[in-house]
FILUM-937887 format. One record per residue (C-alpha): residue in three letters; chain; x, y, z. Coordinates in steps of 0.2 Angstrom, whole numbers, plus 2048, in hexadecimal, padded with zeros to 3 digits. Example, Ala and Ser with C-alpha at 12.3 -4.5 7.8 and 13.67 -1.06 7.14 Angstrom:
# residues 2
> ALA; A; 83E; 7EA; 827
> SER; A; 844; 7FB; 824
# end
This chain:
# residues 331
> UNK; A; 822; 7E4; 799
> UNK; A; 82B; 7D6; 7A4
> UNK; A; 831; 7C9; 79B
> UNK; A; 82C; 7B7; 79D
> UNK; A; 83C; 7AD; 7A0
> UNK; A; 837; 79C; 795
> UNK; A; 827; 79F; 791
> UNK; A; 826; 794; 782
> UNK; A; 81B; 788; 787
> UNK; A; 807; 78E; 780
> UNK; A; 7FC; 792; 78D
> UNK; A; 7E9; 786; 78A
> UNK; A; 7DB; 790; 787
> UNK; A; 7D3; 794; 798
> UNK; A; 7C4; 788; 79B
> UNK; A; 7B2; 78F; 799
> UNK; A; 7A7; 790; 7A9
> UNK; A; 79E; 77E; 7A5
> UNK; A; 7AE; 775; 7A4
> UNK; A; 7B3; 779; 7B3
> UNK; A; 7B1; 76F; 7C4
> UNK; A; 7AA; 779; 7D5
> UNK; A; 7B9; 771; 7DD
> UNK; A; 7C8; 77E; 7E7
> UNK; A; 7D8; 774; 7E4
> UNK; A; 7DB; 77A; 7F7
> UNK; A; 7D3; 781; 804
> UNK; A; 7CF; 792; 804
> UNK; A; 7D6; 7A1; 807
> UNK; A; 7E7; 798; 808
> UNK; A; 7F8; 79D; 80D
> UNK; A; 7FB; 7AE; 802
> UNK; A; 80C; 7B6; 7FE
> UNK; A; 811; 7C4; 808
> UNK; A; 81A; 7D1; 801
> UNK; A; 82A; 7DC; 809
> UNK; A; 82C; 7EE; 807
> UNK; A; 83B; 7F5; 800
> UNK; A; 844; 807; 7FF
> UNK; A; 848; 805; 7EC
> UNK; A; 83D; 805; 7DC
> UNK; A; 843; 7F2; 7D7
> UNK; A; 849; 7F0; 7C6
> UNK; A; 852; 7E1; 7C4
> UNK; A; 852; 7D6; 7B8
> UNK; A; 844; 7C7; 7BB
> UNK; A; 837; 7D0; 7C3
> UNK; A; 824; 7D3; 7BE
> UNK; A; 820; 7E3; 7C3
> UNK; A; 80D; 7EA; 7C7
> UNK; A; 805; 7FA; 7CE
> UNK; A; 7F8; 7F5; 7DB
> UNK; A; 7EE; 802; 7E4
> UNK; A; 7E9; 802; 7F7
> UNK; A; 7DB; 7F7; 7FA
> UNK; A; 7D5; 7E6; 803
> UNK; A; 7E0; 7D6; 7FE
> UNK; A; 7D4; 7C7; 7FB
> UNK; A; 7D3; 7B6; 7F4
> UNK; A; 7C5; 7B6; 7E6
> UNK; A; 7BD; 7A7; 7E0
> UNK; A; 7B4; 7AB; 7D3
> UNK; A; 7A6; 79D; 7CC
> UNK; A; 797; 799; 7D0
> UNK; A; 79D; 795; 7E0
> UNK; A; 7A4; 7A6; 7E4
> UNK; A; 7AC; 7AD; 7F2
> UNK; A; 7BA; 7B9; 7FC
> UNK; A; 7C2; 7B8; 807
> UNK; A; 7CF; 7C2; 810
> UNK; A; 7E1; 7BC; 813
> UNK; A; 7DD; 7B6; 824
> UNK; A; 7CD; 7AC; 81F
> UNK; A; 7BE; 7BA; 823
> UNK; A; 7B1; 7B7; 816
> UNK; A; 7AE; 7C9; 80E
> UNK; A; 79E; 7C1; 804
> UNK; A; 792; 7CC; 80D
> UNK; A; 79E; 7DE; 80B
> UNK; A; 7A1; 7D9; 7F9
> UNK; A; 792; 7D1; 7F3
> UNK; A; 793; 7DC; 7E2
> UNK; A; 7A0; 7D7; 7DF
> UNK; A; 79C; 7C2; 7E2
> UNK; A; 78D; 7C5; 7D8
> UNK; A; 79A; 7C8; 7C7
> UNK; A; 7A5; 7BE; 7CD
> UNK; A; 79A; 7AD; 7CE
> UNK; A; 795; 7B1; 7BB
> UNK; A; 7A7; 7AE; 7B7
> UNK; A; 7B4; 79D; 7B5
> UNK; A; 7B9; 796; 7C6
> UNK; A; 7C9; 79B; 7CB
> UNK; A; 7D1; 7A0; 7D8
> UNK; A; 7D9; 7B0; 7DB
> UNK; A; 7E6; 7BA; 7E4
> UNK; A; 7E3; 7CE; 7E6
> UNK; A; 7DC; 7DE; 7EB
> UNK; A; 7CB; 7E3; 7ED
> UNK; A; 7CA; 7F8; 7E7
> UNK; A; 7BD; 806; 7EA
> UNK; A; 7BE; 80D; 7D9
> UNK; A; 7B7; 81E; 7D6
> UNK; A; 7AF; 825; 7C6
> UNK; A; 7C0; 82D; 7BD
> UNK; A; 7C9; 81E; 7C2
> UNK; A; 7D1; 821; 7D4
> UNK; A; 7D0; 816; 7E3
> UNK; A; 7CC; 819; 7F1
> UNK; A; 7CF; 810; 803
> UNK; A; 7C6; 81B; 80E
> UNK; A; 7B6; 816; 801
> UNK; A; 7BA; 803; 803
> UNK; A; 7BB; 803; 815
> UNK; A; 7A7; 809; 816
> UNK; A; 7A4; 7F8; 80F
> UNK; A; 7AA; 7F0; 822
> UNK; A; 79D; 7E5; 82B
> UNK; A; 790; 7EB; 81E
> UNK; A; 78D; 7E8; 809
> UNK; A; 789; 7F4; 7FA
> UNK; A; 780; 802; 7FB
> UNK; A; 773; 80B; 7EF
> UNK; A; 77D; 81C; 7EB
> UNK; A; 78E; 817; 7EE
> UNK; A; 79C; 822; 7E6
> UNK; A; 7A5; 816; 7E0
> UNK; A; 7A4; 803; 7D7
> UNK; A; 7AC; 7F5; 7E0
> UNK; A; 7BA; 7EA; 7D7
> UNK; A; 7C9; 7DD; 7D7
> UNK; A; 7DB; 7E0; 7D2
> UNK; A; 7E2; 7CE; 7CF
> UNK; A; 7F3; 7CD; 7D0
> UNK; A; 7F5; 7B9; 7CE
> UNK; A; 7EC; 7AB; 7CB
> UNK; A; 7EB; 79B; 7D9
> UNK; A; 7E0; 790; 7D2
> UNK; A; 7D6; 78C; 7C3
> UNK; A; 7CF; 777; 7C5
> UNK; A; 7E1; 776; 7CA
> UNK; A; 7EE; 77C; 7D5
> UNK; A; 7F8; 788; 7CA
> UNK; A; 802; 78F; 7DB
> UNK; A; 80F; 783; 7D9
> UNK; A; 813; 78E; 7C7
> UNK; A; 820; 79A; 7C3
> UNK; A; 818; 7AD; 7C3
> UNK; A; 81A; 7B0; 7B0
> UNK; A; 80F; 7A2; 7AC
> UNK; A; 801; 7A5; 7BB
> UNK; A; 803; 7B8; 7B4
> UNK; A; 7FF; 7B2; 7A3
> UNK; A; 7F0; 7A8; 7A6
> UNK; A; 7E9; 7B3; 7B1
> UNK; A; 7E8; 7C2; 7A3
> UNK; A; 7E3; 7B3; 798
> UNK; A; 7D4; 7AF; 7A4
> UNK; A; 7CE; 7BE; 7A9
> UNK; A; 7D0; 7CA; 795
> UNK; A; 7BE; 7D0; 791
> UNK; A; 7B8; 7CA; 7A1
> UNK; A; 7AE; 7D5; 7AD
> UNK; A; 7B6; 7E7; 7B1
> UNK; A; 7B3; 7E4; 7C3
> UNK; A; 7C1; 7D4; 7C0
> UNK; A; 7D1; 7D9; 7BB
> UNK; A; 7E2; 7D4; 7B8
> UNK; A; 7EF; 7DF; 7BC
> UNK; A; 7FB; 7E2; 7AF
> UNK; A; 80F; 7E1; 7AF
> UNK; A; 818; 7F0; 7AD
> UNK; A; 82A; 7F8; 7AB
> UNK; A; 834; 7FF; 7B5
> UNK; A; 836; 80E; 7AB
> UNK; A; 824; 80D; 7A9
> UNK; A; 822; 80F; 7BE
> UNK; A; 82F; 81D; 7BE
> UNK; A; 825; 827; 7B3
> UNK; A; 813; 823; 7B8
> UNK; A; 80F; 81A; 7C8
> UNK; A; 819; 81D; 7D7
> UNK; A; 813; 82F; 7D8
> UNK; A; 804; 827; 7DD
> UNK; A; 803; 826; 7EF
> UNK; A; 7F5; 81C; 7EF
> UNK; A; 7FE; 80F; 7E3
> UNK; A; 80C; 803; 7E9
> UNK; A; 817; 7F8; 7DD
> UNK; A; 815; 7E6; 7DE
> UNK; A; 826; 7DD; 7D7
> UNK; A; 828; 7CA; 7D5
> UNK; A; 834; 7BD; 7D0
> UNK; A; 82D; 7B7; 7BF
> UNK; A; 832; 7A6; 7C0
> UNK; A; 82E; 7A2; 7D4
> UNK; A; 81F; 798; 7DA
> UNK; A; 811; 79F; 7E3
> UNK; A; 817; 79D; 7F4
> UNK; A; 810; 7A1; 806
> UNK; A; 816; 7B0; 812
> UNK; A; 826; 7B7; 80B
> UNK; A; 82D; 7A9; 800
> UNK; A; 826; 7B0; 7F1
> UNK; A; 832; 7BD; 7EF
> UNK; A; 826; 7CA; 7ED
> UNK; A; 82A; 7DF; 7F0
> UNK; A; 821; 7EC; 7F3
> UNK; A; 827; 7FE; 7F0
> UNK; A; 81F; 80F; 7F2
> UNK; A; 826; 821; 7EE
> UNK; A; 82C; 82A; 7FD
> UNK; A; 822; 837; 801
> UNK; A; 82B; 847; 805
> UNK; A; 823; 853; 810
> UNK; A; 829; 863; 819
> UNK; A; 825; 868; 82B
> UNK; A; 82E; 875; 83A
> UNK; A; 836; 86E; 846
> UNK; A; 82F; 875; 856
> UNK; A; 837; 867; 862
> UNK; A; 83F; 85A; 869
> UNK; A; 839; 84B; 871
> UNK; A; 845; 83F; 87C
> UNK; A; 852; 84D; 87A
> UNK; A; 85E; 846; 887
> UNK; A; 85B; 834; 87F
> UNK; A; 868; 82B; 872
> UNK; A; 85A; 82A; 866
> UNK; A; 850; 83D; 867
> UNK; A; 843; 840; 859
> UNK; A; 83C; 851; 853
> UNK; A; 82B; 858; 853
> UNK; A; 825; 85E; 844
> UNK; A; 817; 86A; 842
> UNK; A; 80D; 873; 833
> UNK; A; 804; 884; 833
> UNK; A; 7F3; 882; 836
> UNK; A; 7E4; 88C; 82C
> UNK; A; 7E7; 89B; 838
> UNK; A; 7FB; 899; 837
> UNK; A; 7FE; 891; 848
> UNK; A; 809; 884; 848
> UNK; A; 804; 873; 84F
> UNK; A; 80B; 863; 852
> UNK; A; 808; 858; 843
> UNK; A; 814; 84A; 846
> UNK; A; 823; 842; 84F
> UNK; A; 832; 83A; 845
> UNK; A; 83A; 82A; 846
> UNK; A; 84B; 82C; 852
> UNK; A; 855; 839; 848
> UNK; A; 864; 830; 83F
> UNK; A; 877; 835; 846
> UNK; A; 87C; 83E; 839
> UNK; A; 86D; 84B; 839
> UNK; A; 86E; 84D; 84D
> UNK; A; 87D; 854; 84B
> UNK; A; 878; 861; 83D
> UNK; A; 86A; 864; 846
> UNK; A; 874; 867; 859
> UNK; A; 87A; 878; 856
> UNK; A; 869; 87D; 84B
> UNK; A; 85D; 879; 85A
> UNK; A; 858; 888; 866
> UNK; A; 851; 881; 873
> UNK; A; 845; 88C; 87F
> UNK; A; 849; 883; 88F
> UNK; A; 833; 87E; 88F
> UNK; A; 82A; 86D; 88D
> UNK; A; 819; 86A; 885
> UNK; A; 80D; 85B; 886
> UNK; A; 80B; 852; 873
> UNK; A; 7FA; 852; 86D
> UNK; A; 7F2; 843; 871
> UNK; A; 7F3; 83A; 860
> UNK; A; 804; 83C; 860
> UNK; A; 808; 838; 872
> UNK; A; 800; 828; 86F
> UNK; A; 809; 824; 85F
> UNK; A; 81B; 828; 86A
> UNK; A; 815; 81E; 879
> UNK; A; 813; 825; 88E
> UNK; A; 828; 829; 88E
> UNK; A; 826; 838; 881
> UNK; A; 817; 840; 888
> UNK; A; 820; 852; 886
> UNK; A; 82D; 857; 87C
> UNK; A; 83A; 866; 87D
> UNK; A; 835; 876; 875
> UNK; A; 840; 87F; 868
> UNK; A; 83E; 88D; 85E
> UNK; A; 837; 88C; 84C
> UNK; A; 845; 891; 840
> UNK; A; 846; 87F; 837
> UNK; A; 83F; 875; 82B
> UNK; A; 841; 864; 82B
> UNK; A; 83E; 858; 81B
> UNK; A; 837; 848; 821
> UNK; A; 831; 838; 816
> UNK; A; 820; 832; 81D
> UNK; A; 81D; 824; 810
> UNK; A; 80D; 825; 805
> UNK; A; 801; 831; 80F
> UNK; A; 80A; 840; 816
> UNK; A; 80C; 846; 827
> UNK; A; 7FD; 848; 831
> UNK; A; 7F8; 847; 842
> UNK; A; 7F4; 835; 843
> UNK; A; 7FF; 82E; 837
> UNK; A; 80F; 823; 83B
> UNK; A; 81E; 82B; 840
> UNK; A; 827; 833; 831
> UNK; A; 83B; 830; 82D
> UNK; A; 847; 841; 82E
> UNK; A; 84F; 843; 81F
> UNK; A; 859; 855; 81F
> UNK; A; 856; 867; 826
> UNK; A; 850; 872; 818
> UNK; A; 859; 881; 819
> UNK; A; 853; 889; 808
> UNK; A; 842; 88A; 811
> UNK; A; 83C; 895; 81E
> UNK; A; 82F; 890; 82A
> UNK; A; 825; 8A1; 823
> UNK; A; 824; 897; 814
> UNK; A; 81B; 889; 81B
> UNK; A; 80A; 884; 811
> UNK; A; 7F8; 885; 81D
> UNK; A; 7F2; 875; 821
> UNK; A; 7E0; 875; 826
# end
């Protein structure tokens, strides 16, 4: 666990639901922390790390009074009114985090969560709606203004044998991460300055990082060949072993356009993208110049993969201890 620079000073015991007023300290949602993504695990000293899975970020206030609301000020009440029916039976506070679809062994799921848009619960859903509080921004008063260890430590405080469906999400090592979470390509680590304010936008200091995700694809051309900047087609086997077009890159980086120069075969042909990915590359790179299949390329296409309608992966190296015959079918 993360330790809390100078927490010497005893927390009060968190207030029981009849001694606290209905009043917010501030109008609601407020100005939340944004968070910057970075290409490293972070693991230096005075951060709080957390492991927080894809879902919808929120402001919760939980009381009587309850409601959520996303970042931008929608009311979700009507999509989440489960999860306000728990939340009013609980002390009013206000909370920062993200709402999850969470399925019976314990996975979440986004695709789930988004069924909820523009309508509420269900009878027979496959999953239980809940909230992953990650800090606390408001009991009767304004606790924003207080370093992150201490909001961290009221908010376990306030929410320990509350409802399952309200939780605070734990600090966690680093080492802890290495071995567990970032394999997860649903989960993203959440790092913060332990003894910074809760601040709007980006003044927080707060990172997110998510384990590359390494995928292999042929490369079966080349788009904006006689650009400075081409990028490579990549395509996978499909169930009857034809290749297709799965992705685009990101502009190949110098030093691998030059390994790849002499590699290429081109065919001296052209073909049109498939639409996904002709919109994805823009009107310019409607075609792309055809090359024979002989290489692999190992590409990092961040949490999901590469698919068809995904963002456009980064090249990372040609994979010369595979073949293309070695290529795995992709439905």
């Amino acid at each position: 666990m993360t330790e809390a620079p100078g927490a010497t000073e005893a927390l009060p015991d968190c207030p029981a639901r009849a001694d606290i007023s209905g009043a917010t300290p501030f109008e609601l949602p407020g100005r939340v922390a944004l968070t910057r993504p970075v290409d490293e695990l972070p693991t230096r000293l005075g951060l709080s790390l957390s492991l927080v899975a894809d879902g919808w970020r929120a402001v919760l206030r939980t009381g009587p009074d309850a409601r959520i609301f996303t970042p931008g000020g929608a009311d979700l009440g009507r999509s989440l009114a489960d999860l306000l029916e728990i939340a009013s039976g609980m002390p009013t506070a206000v909370l920062d985090g993200n709402v999850l679809a969470v399925l019976p062994g314990g996975a979440t799921s986004l695709g789930l969560l988004r069924s909820r848009a523009g309508a509420g619960p269900r009878w027979g859903e496959p999953f239980a709606v809940r909230f992953a509080a990650f800090d606390l921004l408001a009991l009767t008063e304004d606790w924003r203004p207080r370093p992150q260890y201490e909001r961290q430590e009221r908010l376990s405080h306030l929410l320990d044998g509350g409802p399952r469906a309200v939780r605070a999400l734990p600090a966690v090592s680093a080492a802890s991460v290495a071995l567990h979470g970032i394999n997860l390509a649903s989960v993203a680590v959440l790092a913060r300055p332990t003894d910074l304010p809760y601040l709007p936008g980006h003044e927080s200091g707060w990172l997110t990082y998510r384990c590359p995700r390494r995928s292999v694809g042929v490369i079966v051309g080349i788009v904006g060949r006689s650009s400075a900047q081409p990028s490579a087609v990549i395509a996978c086997p499909d169930s009857g072993g034809r290749l297709r077009p799965v992705a685009v890159t990101l502009p190949l980086p110098a030093p691998l356009r030059e390994e790849l120069a002499p590699l290429l075969d081109f065919t001296g042909g052209t073909e049109s993208l498939p639409a996904p990915l002709g919109r994805v590359c823009g009107r310019r790179w409607a075609e792309y110049h055809t090359v024979r299949p002989d290489l692999v390329l190992e590409v990092d296409s961040g949490s999901a993969g590469i698919g068809i309608c995904l963002a456009r992966p980064r090249a990372v190296r040609v994979r010369t201890d595979i073949g293309p015959d070695r290529m795995a079918m992709r439905d």
